[in-house]
C-alpha positions as CSV (number, residue, x, y, z in Angstrom):
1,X,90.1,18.8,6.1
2,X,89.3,17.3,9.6
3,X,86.0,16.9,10.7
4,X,84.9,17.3,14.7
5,X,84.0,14.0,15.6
6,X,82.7,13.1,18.9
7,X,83.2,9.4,20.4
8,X,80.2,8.0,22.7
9,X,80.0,5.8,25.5
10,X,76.5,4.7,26.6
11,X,76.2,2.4,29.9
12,X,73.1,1.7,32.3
13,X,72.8,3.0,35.7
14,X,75.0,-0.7,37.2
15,X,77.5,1.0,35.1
16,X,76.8,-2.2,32.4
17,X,78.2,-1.4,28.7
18,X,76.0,-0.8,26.0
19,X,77.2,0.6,23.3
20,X,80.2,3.0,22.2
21,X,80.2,4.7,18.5
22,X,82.3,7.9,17.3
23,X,80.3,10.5,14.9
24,X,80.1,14.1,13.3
25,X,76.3,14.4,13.8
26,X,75.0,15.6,17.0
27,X,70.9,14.4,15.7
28,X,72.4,11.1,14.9
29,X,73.8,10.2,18.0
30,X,70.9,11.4,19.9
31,X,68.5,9.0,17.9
32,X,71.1,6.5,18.5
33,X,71.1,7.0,22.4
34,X,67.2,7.5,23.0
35,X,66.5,4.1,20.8
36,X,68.9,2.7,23.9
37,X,66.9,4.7,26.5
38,X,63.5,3.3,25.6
39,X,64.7,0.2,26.7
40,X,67.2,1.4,29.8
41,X,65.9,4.5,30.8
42,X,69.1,5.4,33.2
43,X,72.1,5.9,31.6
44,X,75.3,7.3,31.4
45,X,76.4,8.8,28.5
46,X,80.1,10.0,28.0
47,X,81.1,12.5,25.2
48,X,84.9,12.7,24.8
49,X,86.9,14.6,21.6
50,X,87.8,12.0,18.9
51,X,89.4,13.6,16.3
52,X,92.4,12.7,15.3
């Protein structure tokens, strides 16, 4: 069984890393990614395919 996992890369608007983390659920990575953007409003967020 393979599951659909989604890797995320979150930087700031400088382009600064913040934070990069691979999951299956969609609400959990948005929770994950507005904590972030009540302290760095303008980010970039990248989605790429990470199943293997």
């Amino acid at each position: 069984m393979t599951f659909q996992m989604t890797r995320y890369r979150v930087e700031d608007a400088d382009g600064t890393f913040l934070d990069e983390f691979a999951t299956n659920a969609p609400d959990f990575a948005k929770e994950r990614i507005d904590r972030i953007r009540k302290y760095r409003p303008d980010l970039t967020v990248t989605e790429t395919d990470d199943t293997n």
